[in-house]
C-alpha positions as semicolon CSV with decimal commas, in nm:
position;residue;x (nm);y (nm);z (nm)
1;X;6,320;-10,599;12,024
2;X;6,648;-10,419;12,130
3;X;6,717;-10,313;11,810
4;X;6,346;-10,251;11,622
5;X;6,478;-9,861;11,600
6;X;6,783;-9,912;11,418
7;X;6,823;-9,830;11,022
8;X;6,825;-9,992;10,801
9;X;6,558;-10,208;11,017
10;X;6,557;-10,476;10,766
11;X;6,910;-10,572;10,835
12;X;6,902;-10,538;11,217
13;X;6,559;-10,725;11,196
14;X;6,711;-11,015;11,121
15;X;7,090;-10,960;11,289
16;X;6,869;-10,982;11,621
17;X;6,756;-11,282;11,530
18;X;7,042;-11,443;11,462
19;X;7,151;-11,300;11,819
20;X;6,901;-11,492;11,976
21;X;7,023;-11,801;11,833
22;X;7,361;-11,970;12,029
23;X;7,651;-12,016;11,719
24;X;7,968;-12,052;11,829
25;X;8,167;-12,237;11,665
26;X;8,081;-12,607;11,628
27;X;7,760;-12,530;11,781
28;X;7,591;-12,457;11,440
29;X;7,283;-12,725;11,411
30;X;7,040;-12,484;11,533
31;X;7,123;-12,134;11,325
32;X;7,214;-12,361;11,013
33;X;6,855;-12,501;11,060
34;X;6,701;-12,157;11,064
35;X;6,860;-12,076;10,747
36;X;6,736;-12,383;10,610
37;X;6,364;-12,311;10,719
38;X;6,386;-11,905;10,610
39;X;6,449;-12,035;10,255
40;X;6,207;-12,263;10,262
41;X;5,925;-12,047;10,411
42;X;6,013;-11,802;10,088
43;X;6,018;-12,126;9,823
44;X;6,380;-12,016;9,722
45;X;6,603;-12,280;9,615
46;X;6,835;-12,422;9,942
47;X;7,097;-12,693;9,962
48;X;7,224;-12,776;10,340
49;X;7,523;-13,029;10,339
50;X;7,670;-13,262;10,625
51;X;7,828;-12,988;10,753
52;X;7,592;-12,784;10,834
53;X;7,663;-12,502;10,481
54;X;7,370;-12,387;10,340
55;X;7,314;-12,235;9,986
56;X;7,056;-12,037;9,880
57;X;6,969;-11,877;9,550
58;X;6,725;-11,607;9,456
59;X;6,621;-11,542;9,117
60;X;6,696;-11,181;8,968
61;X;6,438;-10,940;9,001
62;X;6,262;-10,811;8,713
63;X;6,477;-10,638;8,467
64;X;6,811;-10,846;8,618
65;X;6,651;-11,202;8,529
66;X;6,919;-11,290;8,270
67;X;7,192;-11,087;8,432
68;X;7,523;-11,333;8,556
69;X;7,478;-11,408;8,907
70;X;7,642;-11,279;9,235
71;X;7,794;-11,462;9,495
72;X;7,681;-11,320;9,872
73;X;7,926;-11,480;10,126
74;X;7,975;-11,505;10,474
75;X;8,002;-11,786;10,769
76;X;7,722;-11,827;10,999
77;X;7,968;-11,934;11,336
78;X;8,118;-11,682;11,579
79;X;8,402;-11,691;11,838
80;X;8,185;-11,733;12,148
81;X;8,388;-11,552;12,468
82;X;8,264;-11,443;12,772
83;X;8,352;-11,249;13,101
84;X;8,465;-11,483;13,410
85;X;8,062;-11,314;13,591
86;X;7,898;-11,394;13,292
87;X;7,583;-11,616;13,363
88;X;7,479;-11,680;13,010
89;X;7,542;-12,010;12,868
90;X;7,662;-11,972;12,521
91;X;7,593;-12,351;12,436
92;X;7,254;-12,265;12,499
93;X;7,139;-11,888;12,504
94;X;7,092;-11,634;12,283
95;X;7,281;-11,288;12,362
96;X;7,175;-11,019;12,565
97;X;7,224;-10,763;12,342
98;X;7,256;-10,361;12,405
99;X;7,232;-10,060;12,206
100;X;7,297;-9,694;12,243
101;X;7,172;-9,604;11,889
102;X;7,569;-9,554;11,791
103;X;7,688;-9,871;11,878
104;X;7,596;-10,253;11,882
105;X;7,713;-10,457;12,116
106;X;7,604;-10,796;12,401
107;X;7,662;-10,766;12,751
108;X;7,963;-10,938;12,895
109;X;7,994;-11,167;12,534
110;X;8,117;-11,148;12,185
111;X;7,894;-11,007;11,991
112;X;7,950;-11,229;11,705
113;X;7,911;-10,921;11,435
114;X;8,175;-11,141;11,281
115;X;7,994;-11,263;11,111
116;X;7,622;-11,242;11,198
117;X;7,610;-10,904;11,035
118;X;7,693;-11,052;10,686
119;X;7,419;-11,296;10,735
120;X;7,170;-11,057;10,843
121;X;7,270;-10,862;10,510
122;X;7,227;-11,178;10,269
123;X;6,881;-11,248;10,437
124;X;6,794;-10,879;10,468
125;X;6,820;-10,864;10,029
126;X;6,640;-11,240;10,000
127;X;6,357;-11,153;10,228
128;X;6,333;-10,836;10,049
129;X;6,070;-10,805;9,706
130;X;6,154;-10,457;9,672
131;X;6,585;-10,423;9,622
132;X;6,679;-10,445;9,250
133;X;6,928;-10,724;9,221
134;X;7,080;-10,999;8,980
135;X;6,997;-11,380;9,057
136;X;7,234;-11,392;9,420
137;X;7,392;-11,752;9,528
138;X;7,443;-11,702;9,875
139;X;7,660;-11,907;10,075
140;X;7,690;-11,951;10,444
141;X;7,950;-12,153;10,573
142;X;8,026;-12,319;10,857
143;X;8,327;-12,298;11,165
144;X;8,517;-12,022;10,960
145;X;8,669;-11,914;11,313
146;X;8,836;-12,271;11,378
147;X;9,021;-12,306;11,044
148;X;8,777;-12,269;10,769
149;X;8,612;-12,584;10,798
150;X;8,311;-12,527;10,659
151;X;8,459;-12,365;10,337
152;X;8,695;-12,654;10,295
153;X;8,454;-12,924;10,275
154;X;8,197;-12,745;10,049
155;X;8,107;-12,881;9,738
156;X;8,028;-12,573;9,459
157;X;7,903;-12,794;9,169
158;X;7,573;-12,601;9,212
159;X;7,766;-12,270;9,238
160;X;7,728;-12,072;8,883
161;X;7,805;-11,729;8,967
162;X;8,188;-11,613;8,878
163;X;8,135;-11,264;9,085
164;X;8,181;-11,313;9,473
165;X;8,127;-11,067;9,757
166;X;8,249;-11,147;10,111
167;X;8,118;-10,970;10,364
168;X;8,362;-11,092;10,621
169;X;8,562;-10,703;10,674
170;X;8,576;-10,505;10,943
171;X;8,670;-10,141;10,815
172;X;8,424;-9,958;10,605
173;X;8,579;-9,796;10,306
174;X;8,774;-10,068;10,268
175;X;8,821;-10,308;9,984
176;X;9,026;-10,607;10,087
177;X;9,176;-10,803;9,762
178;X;9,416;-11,016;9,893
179;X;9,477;-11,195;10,203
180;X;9,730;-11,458;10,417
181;X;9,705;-11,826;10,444
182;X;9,699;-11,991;10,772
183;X;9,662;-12,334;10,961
184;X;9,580;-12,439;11,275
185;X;9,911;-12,610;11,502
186;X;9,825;-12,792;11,818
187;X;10,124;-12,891;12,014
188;X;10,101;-13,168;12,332
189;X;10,360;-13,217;12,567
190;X;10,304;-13,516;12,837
191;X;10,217;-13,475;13,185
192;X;10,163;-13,726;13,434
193;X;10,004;-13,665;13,820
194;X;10,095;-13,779;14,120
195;X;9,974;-13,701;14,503
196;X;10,187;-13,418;14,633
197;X;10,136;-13,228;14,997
198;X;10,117;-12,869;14,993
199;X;9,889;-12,604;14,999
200;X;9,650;-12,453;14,711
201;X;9,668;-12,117;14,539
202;X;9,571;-11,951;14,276
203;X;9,709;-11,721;13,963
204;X;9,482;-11,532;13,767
205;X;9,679;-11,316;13,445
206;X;9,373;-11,117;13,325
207;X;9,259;-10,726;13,193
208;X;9,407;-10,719;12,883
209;X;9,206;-10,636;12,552
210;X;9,271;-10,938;12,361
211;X;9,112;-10,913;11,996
212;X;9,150;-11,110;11,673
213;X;9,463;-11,278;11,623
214;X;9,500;-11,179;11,245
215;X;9,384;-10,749;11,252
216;X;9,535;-10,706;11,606
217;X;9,888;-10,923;11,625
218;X;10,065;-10,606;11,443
219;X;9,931;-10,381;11,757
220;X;10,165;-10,576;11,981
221;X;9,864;-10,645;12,265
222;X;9,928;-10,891;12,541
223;X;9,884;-11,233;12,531
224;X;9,719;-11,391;12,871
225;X;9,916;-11,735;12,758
226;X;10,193;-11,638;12,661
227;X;10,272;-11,404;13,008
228;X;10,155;-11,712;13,235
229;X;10,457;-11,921;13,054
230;X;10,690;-11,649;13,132
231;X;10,535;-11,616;13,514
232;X;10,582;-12,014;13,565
233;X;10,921;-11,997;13,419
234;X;11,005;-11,742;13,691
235;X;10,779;-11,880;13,981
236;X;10,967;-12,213;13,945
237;X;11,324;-12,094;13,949
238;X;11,224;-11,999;14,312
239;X;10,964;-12,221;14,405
240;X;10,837;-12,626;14,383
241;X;10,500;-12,595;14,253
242;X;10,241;-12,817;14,067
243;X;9,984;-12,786;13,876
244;X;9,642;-12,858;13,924
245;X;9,426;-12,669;13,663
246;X;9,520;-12,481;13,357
247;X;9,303;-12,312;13,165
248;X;9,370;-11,933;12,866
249;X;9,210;-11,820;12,583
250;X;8,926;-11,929;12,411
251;X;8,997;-11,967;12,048
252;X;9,309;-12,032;11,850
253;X;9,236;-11,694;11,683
254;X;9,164;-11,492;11,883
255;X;9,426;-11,317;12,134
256;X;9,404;-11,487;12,499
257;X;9,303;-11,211;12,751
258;X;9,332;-11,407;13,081
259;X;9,434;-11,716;13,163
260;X;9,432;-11,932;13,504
261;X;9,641;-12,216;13,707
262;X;9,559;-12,363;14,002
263;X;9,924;-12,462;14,173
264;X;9,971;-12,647;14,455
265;X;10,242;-12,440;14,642
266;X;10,497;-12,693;14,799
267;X;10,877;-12,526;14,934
268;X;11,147;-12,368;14,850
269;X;11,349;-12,491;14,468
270;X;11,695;-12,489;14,482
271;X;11,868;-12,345;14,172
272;X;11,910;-12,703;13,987
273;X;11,539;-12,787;14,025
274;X;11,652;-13,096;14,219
275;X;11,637;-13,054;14,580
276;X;11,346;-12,911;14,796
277;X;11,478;-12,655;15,050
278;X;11,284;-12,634;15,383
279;X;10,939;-12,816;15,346
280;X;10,847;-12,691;15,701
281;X;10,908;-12,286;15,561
282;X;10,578;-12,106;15,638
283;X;10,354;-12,058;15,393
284;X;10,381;-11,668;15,483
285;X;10,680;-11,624;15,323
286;X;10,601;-11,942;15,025
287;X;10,323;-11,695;15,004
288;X;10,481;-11,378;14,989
289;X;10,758;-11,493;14,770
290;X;10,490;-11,625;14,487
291;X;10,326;-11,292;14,550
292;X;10,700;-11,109;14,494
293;X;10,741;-11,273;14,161
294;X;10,403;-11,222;14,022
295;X;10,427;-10,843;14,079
296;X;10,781;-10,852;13,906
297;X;10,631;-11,028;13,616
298;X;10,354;-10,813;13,612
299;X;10,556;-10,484;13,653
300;X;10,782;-10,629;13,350
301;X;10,497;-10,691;13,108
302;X;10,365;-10,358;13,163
303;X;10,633;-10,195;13,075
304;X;10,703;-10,428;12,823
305;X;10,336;-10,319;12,680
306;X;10,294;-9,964;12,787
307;X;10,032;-9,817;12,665
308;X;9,964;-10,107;12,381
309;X;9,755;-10,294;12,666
310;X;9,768;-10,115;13,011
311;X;9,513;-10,341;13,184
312;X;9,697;-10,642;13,270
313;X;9,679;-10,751;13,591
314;X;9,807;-11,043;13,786
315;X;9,603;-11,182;14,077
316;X;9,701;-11,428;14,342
317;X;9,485;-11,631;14,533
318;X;9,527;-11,814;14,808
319;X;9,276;-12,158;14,861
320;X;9,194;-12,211;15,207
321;X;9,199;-12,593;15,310
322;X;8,857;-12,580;15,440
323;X;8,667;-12,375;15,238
324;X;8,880;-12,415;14,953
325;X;8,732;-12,035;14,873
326;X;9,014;-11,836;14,745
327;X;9,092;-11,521;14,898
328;X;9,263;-11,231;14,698
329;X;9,574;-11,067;14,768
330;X;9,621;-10,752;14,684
331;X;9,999;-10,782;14,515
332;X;10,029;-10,383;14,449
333;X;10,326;-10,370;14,713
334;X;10,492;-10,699;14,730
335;X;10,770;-10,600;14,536
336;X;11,004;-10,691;14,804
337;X;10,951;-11,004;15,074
338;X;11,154;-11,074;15,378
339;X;11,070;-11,500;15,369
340;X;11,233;-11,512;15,684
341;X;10,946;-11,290;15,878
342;X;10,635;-11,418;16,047
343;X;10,301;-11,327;16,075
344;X;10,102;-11,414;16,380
345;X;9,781;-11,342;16,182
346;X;9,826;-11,609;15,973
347;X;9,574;-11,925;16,110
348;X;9,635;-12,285;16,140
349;X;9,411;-12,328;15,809
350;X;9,700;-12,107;15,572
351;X;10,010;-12,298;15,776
352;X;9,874;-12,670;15,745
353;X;9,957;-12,902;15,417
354;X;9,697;-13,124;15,228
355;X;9,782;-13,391;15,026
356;X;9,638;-13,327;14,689
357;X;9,575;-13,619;14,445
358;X;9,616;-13,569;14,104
359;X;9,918;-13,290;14,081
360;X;10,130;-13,264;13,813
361;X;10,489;-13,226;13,956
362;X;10,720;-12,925;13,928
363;X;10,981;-13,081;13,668
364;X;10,635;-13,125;13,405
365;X;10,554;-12,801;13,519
366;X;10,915;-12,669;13,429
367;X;10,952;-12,802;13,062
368;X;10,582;-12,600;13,010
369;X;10,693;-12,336;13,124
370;X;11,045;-12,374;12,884
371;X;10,828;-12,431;12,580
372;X;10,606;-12,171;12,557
373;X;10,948;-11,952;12,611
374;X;11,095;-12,146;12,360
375;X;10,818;-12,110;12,115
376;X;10,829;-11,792;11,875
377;X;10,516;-11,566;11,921
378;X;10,371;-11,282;11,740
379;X;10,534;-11,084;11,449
380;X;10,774;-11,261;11,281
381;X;10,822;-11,051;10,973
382;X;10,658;-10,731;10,760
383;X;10,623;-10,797;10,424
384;X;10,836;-10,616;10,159
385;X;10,609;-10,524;9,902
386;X;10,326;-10,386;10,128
387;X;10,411;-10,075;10,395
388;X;10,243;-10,195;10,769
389;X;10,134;-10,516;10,640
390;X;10,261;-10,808;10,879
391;X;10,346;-11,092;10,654
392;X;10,372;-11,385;10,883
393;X;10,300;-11,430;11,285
394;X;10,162;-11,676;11,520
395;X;9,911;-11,681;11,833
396;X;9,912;-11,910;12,133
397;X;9,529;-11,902;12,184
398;X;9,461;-12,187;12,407
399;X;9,678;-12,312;12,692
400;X;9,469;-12,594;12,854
401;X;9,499;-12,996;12,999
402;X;9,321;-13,214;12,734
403;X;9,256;-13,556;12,754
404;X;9,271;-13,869;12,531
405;X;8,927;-13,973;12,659
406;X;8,790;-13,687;12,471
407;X;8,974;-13,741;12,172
408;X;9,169;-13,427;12,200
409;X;9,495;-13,574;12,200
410;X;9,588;-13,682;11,876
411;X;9,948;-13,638;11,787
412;X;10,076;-13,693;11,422
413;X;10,413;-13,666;11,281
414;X;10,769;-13,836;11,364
415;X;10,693;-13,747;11,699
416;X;10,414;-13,932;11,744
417;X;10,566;-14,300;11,706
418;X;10,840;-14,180;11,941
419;X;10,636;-14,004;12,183
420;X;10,378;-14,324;12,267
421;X;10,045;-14,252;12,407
422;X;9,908;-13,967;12,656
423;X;9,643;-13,978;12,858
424;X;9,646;-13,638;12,950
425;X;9,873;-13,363;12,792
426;X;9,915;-12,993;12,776
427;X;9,768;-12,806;12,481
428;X;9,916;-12,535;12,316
429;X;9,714;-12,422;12,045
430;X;9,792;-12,159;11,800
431;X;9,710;-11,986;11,481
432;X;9,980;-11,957;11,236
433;X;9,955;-11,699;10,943
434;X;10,174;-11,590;10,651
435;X;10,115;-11,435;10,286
436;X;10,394;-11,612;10,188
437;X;10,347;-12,000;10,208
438;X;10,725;-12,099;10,214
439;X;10,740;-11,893;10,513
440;X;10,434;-12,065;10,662
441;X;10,573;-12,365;10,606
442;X;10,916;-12,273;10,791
443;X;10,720;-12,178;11,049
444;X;10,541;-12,425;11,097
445;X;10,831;-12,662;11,103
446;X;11,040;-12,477;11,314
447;X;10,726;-12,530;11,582
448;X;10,734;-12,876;11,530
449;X;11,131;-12,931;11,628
450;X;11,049;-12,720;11,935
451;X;10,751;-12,950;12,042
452;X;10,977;-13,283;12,000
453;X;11,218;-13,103;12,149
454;X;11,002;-13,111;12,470
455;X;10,916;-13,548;12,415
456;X;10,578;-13,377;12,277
457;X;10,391;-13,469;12,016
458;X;10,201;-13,205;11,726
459;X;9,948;-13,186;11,488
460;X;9,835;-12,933;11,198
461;X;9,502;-12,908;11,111
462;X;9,305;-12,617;10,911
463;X;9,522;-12,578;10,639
464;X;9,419;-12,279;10,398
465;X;9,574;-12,145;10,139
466;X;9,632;-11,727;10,112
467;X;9,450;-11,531;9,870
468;X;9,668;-11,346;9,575
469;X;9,575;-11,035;9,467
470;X;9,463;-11,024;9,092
471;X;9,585;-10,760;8,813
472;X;9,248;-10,754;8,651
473;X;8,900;-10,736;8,844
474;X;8,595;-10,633;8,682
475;X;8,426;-10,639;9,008
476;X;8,685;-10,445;9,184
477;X;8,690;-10,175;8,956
478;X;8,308;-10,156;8,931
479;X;8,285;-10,099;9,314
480;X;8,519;-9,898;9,328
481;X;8,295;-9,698;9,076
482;X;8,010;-9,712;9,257
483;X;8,210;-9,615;9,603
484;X;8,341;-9,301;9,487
485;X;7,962;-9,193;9,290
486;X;7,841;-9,253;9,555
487;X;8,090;-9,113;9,859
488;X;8,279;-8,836;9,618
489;X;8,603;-9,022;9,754
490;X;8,790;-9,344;9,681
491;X;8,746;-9,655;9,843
492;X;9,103;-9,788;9,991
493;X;9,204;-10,095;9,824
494;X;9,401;-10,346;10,085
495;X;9,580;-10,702;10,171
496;X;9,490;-10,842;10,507
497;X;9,657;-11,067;10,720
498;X;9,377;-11,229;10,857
499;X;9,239;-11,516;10,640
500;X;8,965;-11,493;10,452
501;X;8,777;-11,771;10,240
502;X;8,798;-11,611;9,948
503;X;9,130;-11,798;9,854
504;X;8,939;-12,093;9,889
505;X;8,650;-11,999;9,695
506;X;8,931;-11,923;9,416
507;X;9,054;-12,290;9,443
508;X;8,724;-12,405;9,355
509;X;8,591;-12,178;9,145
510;X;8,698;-12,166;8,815
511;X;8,772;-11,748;8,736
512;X;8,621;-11,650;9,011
513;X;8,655;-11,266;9,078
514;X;8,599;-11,155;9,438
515;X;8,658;-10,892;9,699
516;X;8,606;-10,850;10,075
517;X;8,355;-10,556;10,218
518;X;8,182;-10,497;10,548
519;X;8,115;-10,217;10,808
520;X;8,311;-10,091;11,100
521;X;8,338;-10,315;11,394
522;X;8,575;-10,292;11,707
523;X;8,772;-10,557;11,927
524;X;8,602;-10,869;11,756
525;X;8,661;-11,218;11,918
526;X;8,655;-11,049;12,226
527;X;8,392;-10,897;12,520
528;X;8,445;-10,567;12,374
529;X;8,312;-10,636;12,041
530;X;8,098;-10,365;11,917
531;X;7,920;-10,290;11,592
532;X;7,830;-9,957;11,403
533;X;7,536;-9,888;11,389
534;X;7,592;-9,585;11,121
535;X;7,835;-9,812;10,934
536;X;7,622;-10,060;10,886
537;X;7,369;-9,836;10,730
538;X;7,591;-9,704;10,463
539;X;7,756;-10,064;10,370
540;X;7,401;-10,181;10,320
541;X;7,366;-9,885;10,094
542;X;7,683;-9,942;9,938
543;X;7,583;-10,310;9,901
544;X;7,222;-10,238;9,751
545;X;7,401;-10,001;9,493
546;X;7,691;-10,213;9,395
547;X;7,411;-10,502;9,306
548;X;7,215;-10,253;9,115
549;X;7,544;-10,162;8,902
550;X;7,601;-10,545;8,848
C-alpha cells in the first residue's frame, strides 16, 4: 500500500483503491461495479442505472436519524492521459501511484484526483460507524469529463435530500456557488487519400503543461493543436506535403500538450498551391526547409507564450525508407537553410521516393490547416460583473482522423444534407464554455458557419446548462460558519468557469441548495496532476464538521 501512511488513512484507504481500478472515461463498468458491491457488502441501500450511476444512501447516525438528508456528490470517471514512454495500459491497469508524504501523484499518468478523491471521501464517511452524520444520498455519476453524461441521464425520483455537496473543487478554502455552462462541438471536414511518392517524416509539437480546459484557459497556456494548425499553415505555403497520421490531445477538456503528423514530404509549393516546383530537389534541402519553418514556428510561439508555457518544443523526424525508424533532428539552429546546398552525407535511403498508399493530398491538408486558423480559440470575453472571471472560451482538445466505420462521424445540421457522406474525416473537437448562454449560443454558431465554410459537417453534443448563483443559501452560510470556527478566517466564496453538475442537479431537483468544495490539487487532466496530501486532511475535517453542523 503506497499510501497506508497517509492521514486521514480512511480516505486514502479507499482513494488507493479506486487507483487500482482503470476509469477513464467510458471505461466505467468495472469501478461502477465496485461501488455497487461496497454498498452491498455494508447492506446500505444502492440503485445502479444503465449508465453505470450509482446511488447510495446511509441512514443518519444516532442522534441525526430524523435530521433532512445530505446530498454527497461526485463522478466516478477521470481524464485518462499518459506520457508518449508510458507502458501502462489505462484500458486495463490500475495506476502506479507515488507519494512523498506532501504530495499525491501516478507516474507518467493522470492521477484522476478529479474526481477519485471525492469518491474516496463519500465511501470513507459510509464505511465509517464512528463520524456523526445526517442520513447522506450519495451520488456518483458517470463520464462527467466528456460532457456530463452521466448527470444528464440520471433519474432523481429516489433523491429526497434538498442540501447538496459537490466535491468536484480544486482549491481548498474555496466555496464555489456558481458556475458556466458548456457543450461539447465536434467539427469534420472531408478528406480523401490517394497514393502519392515522396518521402516520410515526422512532426512532433510537444512539452507544454496542458491542464484543464475550464481553471487553466484564463492562464493563456499553449495548445499542442492549435500550434500544429498554425505550423501546417506555414509548412504548406512552402512545401507539398500530405498527411498520413494525425493525432493531439486527449480529451475535449482538457488542454492538448502534444500533438503528432506523419507527412509525406513531396517538393517544392509554388505560392498558388497549384504547381509542384522541382520534384527531383533533394530531400536535404526539402529537409532542411521543413526543419527552417518548424524552428520559426516554434521560436514564434515561444515568444508568443513566454513564460506562460516555456516548454514547447517542436521535433522533426525524418522516416527512413527501410527501417521506417525515425531519426531526430536536432532543429535548435536551422533558422536559416541554403536549399540549394548538398550534403554528401546524406545516403541513397534519405534521397530515394516511396510511393505511399493512402495519403491525403496537400490541398485537404491546406483547408485543415485554414480552419483551425480560422476557428476562434481560447478567451473570448471576461465577464463584467465578476473581476478575473473568464466568461466564455473554447478548447480544441482533439485533432485526429476518425472514421465512419467506427461511428465517429456523424454530422448533423444544414451541413450535413449538403455535405453527403465521409468515410474518413478530420476531427476537431472542442469544449465550449460560457456563463452567459446567449453567448454560448453565438459561439457556438459562429463555429458552425466556419465548419460549412470548409464543405464540413458539425455536431453538438453535451449540452449543460450553467449554474446561477443564489441570493439565499442556508447551506452556504452554514459552511461558511463552520469554515471560519473552525480556521479563524473566511472561506472565499467564488464562480467558476469550469462546469460543474450542480446546475444540473438544480434542473432536477426541486429547491435544491448546493455548493462546490474539495482540496488542493495541481495541473489536473494532465501527467502533472498531483494531490495534497495536507489538503486533503483538512477538507475531510472540514467535511466531517460541516455534516455534524447539518
Amino acid at each position: 500500500m503506497a499510501f497506508e501512511k497517509l492521514q486521514p488513512t480512511e480516505v486514502f484507504k479507499w482513494f488507493e483503491e479506486i487507483c487500482r481500478i482503470p476509469h477513464g472515461s467510458g471505461n466505467l463498468k468495472k469501478i461502477s461495479s465496485f461501488l455497487v458491491k461496497f454498498a452491498k457488502d455494508r447492506d446500505l441501500y444502492v440503485r445502479q442505472d444503465n449508465d453505470l450511476n450509482v446511488i447510495i444512501k446511509k441512514p443518519g447516525t444516532k442522534g441525526y436519524e430524523k435530521h433532512a438528508p445530505v446530498i454527497l456528490q461526485g463522478h466516478m470517471d477521470m481524464v485518462a492521459v499518459k506520457e508518449k514512454d508510458a507502458k501502462i495500459n489505462m484500458e486495463k491497469d490500475g495506476l502506479d501511484v507515488k507519494t512523498d508524504g506532501e504530495f499525491v501523484w501516478a507516474d507518467k499518468t493522470s492521477l484522476g484526483g478529479d474526481d477519485g478523491i471525492a469518491v474516496a471521501y463519500c465511501l470513507a464517511l459510509l464505511d465509517s460507524k464512528k463520524i456523526p452524520h445526517p442520513p447522506l444520498e450519495v451520488i456518483i455519476t458517470t463520464n462527467e469529463e466528456v460532457g456530463m453524461d452521466g448527470a444528464m441521464a440520471l433519474k432523481c425520483d429516489d433523491i429526497e435530500g434538498k442540501r447538496m455537496i459537490n466535491i468536484d473543487n480544486e482549491e481548498e478554502g474555496v466555496m464555489i456557488v456558481s458556475c458556466a455552462g458548456g457543450a461539447r462541438f465536434h467539427g469534420y471536414l472531408p478528406l480523401t487519400r490517394e497514393n502519392k511518392s515522396g518521402i516520410k517524416v515526422k512532426i512532433h509539437v510537444k512539452g507544454l503543461q496542458g491542464g484543464h480546459s475550464g481553471e487553466m484557459i484564463g492562464k493563456g497556456r499553449g495548445n499542442a493543436n492549435v500550434i500544429m494548425g498554425r505550423l501546417l499553415l506555414e509548412i504548406t505555403d512552402a512545401l507539398e506535403v500530405g498527411i498520413i497520421s494525425l493525432n493531439g490531445g486527449v480529451a475535449d477538456n482538457a488542454i492538448a500538450t502534444d500533438c503528432e503528423a506523419e507527412l509525406l514530404l513531396m517538393g517544392l509549393a509554388s505560392q498558388m498551391h497549384g504547381n509542384i516546383v522541382g520534384p527531383d530537389v533533394s530531400f536535404f534541402s526539402l529537409f532542411g526547409k521543413l526543419s527552417s519553418i518548424a524552428y520559426k514556428v516554434e521560436a514564434d510561439f515561444k515568444a508568443e507564450l513566454g513564460s506562460r508555457d516555456p516548454g514547447l518544443s517542436i521535433v522533426v523526424e525524418e522516416v527512413h525508407e527501410k527501417t521506417l525508424e525515425p531519426e531526430k533532428t536536432d532543429i535548435s539552429n536551422m533558422a536559416s537553410v541554403n536549399l540549394d546546398s548538398s550534403v554528401d552525407t546524406f545516403t541513397e535511403t534519405h534521397e530515394k521516393r516511396e510511393v505511399v498508399s493512402g495519403v491525403i493530398p496537400c490541398a485537404e491538408v491546406i483547408e485543415l490547416a485554414r480552419c483551425i486558423c480560422a476557428m476562434p480559440y481560447g478567451v473570448q470575453s471576461m465577464s463584467s460583473s465578476i473581476e478575473g472571471l473568464v466568461e466564455t472560451s473554447l478548447n480544441l482538445g482533439i485533432l485526429k482522423i476518425v472514421s465512419s466505420q467506427t461511428g465517429a462521424v456523424e454530422g448533423k445540421g444544414a451541413a450535413s444534407q449538403s455535405a453527403g457522406t465521409m468515410d474518413e474525416a478530420f476531427l476537431l473537437d472542442y469544449s465550449v464554455r460560457s456563463s452567459v448562454a446567449p453567448a454560448k449560443e453565438a459561439l457556438i454558431r459562429k463555429m458552425e458557419i466556419i465548419i460549412e465554410g470548409f464543405n464540413g459537417i458539425f455536431e453538438v453534443t453535451g449540452e449543460y446548462p450553467g449554474w446561477a448563483y443564489a441570493e439565499k443559501s442556508e447551506l452556504r452560510d452554514t459552511m461558511a460558519k463552520v469554515y471560519k470556527e473552525l480556521y479563524k478566517k473566511d472561506i472565499r466564496i467564488e464562480a467558476i468557469h469550469a462546469g460543474l453538475e450542480c446546475g444540473l442537479f438544480s434542473e432536477k431537483i426541486d429547491g435544491l441548495d448546493c455548493v462546490s468544495i474539495g482540496p488542493d490539487m495541481q495541473d489536473i487532466h494532465s501527467t502533472g496532476e498531483k494531490l495534497s496530501v495536507a489538503s486533503t486532511k483538512r477538507t475531510w475535517e472540514y467535511l466531517c464538521e460541516v455534516l455534524k453542523a447539518l
